[in-house]
N, CA, C and O atoms as a Tripos MOL2 file, in Angstrom:
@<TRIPOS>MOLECULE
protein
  224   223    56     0     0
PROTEIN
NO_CHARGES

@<TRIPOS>ATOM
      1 N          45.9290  -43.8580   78.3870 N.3       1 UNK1
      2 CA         46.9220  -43.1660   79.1940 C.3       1 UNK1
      3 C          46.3200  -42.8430   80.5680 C.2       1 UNK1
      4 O          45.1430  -42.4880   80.6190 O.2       1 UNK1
      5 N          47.1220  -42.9520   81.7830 N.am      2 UNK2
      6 CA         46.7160  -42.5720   82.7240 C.3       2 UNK2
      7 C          46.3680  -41.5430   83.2240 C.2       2 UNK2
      8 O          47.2410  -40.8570   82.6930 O.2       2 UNK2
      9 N          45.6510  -40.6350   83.9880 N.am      3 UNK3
     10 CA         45.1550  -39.4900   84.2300 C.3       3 UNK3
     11 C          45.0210  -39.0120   85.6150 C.2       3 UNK3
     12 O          44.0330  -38.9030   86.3410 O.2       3 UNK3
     13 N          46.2790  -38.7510   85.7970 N.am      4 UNK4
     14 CA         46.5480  -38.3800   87.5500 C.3       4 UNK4
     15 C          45.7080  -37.6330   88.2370 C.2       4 UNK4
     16 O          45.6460  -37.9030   89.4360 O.2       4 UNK4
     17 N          44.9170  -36.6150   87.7750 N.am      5 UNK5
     18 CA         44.2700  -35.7710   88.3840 C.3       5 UNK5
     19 C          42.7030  -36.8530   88.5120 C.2       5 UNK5
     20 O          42.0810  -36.9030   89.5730 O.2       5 UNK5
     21 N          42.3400  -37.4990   87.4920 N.am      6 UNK6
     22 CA         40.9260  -38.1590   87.4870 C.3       6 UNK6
     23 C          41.9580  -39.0460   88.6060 C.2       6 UNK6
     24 O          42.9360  -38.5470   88.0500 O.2       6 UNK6
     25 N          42.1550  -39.3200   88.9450 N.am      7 UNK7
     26 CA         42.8420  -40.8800   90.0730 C.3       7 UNK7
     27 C          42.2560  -40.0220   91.2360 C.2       7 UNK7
     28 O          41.3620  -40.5640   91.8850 O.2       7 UNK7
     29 N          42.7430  -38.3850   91.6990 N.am      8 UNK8
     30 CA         42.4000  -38.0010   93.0620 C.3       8 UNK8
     31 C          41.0260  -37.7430   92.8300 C.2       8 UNK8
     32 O          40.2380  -37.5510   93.7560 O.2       8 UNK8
     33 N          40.6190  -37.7250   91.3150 N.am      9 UNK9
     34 CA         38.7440  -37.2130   91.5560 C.3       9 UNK9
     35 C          38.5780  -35.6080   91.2970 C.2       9 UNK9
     36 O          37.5800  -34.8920   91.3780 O.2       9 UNK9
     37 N          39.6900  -35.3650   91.0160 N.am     10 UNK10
     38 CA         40.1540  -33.9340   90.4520 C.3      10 UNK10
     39 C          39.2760  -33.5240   88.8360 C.2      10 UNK10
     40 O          39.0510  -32.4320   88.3130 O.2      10 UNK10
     41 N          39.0290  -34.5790   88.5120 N.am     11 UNK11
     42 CA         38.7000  -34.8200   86.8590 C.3      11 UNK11
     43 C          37.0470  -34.2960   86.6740 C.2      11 UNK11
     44 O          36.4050  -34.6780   87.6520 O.2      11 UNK11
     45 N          36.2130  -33.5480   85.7150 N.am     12 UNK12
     46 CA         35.4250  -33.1720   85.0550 C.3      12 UNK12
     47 C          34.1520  -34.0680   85.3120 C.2      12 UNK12
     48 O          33.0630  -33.5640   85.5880 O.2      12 UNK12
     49 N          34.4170  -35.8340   85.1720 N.am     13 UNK13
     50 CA         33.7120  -36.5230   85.2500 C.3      13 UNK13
     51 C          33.4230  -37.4610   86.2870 C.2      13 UNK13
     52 O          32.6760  -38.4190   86.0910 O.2      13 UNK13
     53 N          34.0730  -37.1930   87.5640 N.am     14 UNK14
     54 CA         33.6070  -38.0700   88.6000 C.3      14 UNK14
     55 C          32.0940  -37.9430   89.0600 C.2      14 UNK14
     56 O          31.2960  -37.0070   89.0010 O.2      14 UNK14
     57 N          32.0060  -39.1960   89.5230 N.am     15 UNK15
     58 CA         30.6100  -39.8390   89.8680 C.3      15 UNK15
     59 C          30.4120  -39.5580   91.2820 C.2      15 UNK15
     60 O          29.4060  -39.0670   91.7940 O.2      15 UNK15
     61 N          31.5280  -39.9400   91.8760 N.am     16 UNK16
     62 CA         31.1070  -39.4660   93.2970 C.3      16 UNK16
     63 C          32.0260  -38.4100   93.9440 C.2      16 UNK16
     64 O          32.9810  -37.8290   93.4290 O.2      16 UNK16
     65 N          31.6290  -38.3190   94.9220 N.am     17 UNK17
     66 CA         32.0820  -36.3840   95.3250 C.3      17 UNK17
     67 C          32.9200  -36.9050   96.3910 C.2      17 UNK17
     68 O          32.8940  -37.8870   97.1330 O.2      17 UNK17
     69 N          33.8560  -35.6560   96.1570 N.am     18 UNK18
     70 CA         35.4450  -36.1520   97.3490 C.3      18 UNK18
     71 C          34.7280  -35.2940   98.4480 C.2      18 UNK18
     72 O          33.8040  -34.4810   98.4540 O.2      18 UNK18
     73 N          35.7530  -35.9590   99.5700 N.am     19 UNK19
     74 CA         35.2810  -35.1240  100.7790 C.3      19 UNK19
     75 C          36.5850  -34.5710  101.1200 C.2      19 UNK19
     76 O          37.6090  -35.2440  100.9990 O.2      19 UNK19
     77 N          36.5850  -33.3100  101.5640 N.am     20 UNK20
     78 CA         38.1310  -33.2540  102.1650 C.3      20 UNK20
     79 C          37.8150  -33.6850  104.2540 C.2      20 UNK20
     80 O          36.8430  -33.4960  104.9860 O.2      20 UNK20
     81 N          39.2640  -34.3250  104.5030 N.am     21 UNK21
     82 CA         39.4410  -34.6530  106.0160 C.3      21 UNK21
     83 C          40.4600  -34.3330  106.4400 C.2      21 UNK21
     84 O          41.5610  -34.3160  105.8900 O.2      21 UNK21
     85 N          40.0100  -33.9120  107.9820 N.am     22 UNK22
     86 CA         41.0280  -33.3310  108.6260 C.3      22 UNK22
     87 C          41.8880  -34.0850  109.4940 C.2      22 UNK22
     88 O          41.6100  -34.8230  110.4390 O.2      22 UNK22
     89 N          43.2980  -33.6630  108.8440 N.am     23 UNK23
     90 CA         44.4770  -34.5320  109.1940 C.3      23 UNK23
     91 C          44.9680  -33.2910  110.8130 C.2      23 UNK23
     92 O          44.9480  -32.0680  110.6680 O.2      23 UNK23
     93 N          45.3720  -33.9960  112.2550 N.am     24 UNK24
     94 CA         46.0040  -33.7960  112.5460 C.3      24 UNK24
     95 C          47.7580  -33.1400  112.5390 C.2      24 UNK24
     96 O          48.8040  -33.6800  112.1790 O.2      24 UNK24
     97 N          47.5100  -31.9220  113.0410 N.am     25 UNK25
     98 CA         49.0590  -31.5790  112.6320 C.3      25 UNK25
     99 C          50.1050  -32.0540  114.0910 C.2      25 UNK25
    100 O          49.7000  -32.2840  115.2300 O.2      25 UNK25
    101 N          51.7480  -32.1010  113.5030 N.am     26 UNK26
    102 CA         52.2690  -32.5650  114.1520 C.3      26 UNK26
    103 C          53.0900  -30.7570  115.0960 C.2      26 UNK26
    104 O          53.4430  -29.8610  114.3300 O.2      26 UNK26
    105 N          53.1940  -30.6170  116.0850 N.am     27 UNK27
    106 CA         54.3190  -29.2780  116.1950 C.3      27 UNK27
    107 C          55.9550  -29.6240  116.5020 C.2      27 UNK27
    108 O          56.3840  -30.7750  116.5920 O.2      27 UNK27
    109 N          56.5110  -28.8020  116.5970 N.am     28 UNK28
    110 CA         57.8810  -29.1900  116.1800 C.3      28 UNK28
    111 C          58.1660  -29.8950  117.6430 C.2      28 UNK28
    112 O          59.1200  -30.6260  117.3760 O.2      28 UNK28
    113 N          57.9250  -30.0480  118.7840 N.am     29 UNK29
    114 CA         58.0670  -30.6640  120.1260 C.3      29 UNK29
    115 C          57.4710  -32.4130  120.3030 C.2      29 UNK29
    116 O          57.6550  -33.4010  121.0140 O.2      29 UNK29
    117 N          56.7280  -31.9970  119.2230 N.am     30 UNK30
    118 CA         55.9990  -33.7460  118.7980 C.3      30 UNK30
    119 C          56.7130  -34.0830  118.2850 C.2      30 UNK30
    120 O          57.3520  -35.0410  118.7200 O.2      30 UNK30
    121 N          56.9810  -33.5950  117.2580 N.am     31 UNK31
    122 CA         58.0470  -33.9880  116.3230 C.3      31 UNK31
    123 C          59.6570  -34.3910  116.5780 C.2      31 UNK31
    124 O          60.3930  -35.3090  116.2160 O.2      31 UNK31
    125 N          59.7700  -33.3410  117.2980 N.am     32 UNK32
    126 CA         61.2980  -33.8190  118.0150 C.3      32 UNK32
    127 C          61.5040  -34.9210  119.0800 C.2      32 UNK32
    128 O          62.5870  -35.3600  119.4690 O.2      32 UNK32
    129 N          60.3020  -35.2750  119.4680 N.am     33 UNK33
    130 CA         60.0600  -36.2040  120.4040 C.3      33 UNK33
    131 C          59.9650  -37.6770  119.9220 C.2      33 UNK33
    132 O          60.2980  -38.6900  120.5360 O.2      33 UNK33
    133 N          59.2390  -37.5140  118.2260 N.am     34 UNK34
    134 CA         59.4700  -38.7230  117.9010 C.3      34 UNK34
    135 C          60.8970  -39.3920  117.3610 C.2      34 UNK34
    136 O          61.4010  -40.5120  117.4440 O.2      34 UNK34
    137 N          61.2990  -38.0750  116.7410 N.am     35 UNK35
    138 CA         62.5660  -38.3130  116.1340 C.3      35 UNK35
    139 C          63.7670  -39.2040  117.3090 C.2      35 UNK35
    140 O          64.6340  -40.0610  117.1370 O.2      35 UNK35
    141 N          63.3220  -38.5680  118.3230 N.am     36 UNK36
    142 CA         64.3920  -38.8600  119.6540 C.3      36 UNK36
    143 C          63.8030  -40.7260  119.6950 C.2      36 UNK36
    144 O          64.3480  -41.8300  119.6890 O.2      36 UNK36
    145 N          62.5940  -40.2570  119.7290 N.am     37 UNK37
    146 CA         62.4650  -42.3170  119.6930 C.3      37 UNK37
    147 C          63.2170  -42.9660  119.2360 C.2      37 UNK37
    148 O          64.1610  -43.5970  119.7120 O.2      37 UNK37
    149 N          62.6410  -42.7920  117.7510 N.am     38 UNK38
    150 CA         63.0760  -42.9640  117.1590 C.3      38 UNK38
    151 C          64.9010  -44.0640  116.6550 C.2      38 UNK38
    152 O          65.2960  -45.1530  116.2390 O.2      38 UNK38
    153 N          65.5120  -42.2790  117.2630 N.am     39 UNK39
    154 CA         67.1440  -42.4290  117.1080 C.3      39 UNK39
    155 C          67.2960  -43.7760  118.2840 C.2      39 UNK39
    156 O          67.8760  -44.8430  118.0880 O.2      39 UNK39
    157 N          66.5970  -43.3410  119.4990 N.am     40 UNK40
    158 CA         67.0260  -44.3130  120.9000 C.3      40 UNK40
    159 C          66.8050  -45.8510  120.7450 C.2      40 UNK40
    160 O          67.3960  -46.7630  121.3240 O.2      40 UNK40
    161 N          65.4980  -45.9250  119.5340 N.am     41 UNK41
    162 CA         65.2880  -47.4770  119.6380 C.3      41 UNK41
    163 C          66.6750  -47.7150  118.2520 C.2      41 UNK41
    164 O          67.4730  -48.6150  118.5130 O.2      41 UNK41
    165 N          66.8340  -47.1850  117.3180 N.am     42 UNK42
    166 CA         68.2000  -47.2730  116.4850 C.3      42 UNK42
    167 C          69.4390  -47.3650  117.0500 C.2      42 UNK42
    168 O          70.2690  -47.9160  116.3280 O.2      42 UNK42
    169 N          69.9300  -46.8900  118.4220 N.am     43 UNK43
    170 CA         70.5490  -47.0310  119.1010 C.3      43 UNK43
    171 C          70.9010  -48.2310  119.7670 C.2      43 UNK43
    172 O          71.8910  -48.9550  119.6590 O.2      43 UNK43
    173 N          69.6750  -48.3070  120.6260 N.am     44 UNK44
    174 CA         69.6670  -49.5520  121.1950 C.3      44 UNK44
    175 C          69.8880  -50.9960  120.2550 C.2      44 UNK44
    176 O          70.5850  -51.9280  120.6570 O.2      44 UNK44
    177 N          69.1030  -51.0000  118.8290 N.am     45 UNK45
    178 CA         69.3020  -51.9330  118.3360 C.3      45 UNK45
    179 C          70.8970  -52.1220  117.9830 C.2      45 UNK45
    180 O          71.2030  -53.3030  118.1500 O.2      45 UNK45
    181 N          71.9810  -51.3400  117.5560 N.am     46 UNK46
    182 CA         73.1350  -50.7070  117.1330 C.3      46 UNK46
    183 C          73.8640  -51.2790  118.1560 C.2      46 UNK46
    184 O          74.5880  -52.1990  117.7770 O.2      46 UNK46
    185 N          73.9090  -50.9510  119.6650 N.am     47 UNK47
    186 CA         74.7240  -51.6150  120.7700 C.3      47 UNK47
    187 C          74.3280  -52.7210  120.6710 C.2      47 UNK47
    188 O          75.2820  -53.4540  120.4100 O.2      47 UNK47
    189 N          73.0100  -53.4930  120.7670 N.am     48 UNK48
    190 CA         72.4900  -54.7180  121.2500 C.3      48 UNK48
    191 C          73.4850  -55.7600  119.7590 C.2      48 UNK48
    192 O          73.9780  -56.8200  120.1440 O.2      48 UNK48
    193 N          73.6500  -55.4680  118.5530 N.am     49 UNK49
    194 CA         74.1830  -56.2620  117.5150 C.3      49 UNK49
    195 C          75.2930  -56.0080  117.8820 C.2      49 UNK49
    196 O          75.9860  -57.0250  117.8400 O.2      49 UNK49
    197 N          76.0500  -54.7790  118.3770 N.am     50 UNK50
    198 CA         77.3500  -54.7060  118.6870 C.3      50 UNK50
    199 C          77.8180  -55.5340  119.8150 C.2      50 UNK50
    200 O          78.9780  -55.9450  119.7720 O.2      50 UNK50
    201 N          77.2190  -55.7710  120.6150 N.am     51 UNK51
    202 CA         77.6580  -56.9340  121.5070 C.3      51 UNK51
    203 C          77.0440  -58.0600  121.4280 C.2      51 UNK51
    204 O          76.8520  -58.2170  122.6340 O.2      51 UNK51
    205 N          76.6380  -58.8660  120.9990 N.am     52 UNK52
    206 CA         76.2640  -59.7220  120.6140 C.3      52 UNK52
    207 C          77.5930  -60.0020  119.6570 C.2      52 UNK52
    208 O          78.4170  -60.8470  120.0090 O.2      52 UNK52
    209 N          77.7600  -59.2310  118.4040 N.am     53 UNK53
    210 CA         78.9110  -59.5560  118.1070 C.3      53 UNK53
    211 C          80.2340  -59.9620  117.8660 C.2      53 UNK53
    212 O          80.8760  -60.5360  116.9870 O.2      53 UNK53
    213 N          80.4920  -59.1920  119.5310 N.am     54 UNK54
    214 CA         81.7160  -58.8620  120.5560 C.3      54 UNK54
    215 C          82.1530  -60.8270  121.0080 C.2      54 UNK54
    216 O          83.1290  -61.5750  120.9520 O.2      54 UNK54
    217 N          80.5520  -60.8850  121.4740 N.am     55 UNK55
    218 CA         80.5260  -62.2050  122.3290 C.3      55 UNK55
    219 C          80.5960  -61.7040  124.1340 C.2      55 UNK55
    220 O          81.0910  -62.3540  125.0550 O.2      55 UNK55
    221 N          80.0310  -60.5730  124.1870 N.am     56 UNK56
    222 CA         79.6780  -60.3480  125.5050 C.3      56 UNK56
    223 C          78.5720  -60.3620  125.9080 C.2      56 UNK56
    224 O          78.3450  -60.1510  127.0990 O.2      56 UNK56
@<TRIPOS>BOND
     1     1     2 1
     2     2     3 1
     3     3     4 2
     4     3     5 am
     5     5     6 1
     6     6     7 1
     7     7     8 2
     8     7     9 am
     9     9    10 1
    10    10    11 1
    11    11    12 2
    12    11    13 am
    13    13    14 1
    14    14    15 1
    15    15    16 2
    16    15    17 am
    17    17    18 1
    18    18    19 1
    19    19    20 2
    20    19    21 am
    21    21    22 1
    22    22    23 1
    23    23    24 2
    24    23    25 am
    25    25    26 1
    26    26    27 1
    27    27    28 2
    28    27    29 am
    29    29    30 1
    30    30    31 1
    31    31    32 2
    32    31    33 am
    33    33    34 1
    34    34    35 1
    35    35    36 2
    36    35    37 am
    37    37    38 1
    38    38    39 1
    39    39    40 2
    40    39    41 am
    41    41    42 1
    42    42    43 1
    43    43    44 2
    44    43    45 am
    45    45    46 1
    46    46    47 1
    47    47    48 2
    48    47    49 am
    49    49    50 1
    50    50    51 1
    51    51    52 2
    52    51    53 am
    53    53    54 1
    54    54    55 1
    55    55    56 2
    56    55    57 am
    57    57    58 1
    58    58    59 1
    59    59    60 2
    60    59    61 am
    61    61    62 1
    62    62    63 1
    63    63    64 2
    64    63    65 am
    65    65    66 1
    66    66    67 1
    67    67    68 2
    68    67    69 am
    69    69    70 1
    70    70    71 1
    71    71    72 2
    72    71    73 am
    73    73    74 1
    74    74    75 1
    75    75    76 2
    76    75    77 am
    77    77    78 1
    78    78    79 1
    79    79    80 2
    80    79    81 am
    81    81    82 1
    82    82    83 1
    83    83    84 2
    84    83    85 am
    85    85    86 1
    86    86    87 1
    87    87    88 2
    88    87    89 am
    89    89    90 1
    90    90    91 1
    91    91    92 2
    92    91    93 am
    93    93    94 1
    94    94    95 1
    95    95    96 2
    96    95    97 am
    97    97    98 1
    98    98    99 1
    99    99   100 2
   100    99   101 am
   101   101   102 1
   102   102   103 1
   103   103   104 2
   104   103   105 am
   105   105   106 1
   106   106   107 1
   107   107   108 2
   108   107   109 am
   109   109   110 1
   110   110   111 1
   111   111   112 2
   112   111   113 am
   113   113   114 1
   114   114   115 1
   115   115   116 2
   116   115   117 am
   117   117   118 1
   118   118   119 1
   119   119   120 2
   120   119   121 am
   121   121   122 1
   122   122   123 1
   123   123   124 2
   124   123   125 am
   125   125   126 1
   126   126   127 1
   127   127   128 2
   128   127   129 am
   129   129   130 1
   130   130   131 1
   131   131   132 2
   132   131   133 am
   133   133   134 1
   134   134   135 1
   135   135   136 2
   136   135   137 am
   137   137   138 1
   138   138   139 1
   139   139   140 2
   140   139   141 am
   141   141   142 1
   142   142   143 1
   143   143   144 2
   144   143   145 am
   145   145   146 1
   146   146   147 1
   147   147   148 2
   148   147   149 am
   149   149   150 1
   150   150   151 1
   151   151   152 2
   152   151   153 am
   153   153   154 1
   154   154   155 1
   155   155   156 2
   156   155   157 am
   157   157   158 1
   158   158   159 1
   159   159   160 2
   160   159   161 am
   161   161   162 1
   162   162   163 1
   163   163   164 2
   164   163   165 am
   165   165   166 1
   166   166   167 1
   167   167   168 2
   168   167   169 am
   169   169   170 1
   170   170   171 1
   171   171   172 2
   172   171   173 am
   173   173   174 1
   174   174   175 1
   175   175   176 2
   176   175   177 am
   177   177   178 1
   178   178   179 1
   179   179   180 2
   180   179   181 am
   181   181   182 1
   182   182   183 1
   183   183   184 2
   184   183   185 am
   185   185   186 1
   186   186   187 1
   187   187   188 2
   188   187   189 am
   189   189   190 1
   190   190   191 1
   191   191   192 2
   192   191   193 am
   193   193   194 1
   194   194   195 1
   195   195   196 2
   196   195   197 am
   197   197   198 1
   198   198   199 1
   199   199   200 2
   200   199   201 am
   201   201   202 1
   202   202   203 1
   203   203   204 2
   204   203   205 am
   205   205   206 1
   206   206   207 1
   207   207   208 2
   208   207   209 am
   209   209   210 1
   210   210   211 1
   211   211   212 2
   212   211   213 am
   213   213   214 1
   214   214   215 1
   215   215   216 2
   216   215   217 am
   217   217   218 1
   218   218   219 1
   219   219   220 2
   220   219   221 am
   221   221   222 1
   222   222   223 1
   223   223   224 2
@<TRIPOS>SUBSTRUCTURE
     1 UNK1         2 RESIDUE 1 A UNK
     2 UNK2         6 RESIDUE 1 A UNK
     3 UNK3        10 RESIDUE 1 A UNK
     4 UNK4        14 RESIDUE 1 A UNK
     5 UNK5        18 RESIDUE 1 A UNK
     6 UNK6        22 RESIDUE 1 A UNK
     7 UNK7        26 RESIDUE 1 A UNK
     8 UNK8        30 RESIDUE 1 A UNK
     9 UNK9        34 RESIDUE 1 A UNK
    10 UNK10       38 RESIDUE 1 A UNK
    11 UNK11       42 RESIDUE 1 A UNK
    12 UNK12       46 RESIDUE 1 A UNK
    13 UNK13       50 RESIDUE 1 A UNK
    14 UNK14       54 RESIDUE 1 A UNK
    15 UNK15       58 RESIDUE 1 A UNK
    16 UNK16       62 RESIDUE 1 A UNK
    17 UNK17       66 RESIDUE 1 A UNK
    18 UNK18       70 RESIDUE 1 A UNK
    19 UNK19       74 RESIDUE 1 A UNK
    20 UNK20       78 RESIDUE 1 A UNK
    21 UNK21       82 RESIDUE 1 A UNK
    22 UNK22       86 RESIDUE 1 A UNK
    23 UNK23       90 RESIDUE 1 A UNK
    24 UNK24       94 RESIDUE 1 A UNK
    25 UNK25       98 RESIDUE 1 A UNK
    26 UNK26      102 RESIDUE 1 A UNK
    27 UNK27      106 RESIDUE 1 A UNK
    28 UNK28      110 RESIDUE 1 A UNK
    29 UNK29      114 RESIDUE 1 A UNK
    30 UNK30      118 RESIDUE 1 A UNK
    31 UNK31      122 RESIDUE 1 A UNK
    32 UNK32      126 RESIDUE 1 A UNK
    33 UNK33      130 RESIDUE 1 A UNK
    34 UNK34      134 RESIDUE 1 A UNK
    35 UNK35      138 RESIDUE 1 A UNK
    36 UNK36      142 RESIDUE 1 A UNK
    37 UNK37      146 RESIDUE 1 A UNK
    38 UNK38      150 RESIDUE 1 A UNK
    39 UNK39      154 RESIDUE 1 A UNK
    40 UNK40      158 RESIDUE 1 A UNK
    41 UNK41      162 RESIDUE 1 A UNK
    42 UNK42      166 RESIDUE 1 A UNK
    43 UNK43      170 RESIDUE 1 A UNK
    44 UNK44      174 RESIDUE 1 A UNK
    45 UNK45      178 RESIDUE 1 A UNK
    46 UNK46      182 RESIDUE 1 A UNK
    47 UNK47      186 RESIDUE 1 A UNK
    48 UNK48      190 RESIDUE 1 A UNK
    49 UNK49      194 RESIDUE 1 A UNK
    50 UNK50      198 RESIDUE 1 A UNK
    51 UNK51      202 RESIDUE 1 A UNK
    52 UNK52      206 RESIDUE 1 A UNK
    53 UNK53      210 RESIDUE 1 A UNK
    54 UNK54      214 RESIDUE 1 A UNK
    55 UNK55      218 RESIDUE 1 A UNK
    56 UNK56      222 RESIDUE 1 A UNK
């Protein structure tokens, strides 16, 4: 059976030692900034099939 916690190294018997690393955080202005990409390149793709479609 599988053993989720031995998978992260969480387990009694690991051999080698975890390290923890530090992840960058995002703030909500990063975040909203990507989202806006995001939507704009979804956009753009959205018109660009819509006319193409059209035949314009």
């Amino acid at each position: 059976m599988f053993n989720f916690w031995n998978w992260f190294g969480s387990g009694g018997s690991s051999s080698t030692p975890t390290t923890t690393v530090a992840v960058p955080e995002i703030d909500a202005s990063t975040g909203l900034l990507a989202m806006a990409a995001v939507g704009a390149a979804l956009l753009f793709a959205w018109e660009r099939r819509r006319r193409l479609a059209s035949g314009k």
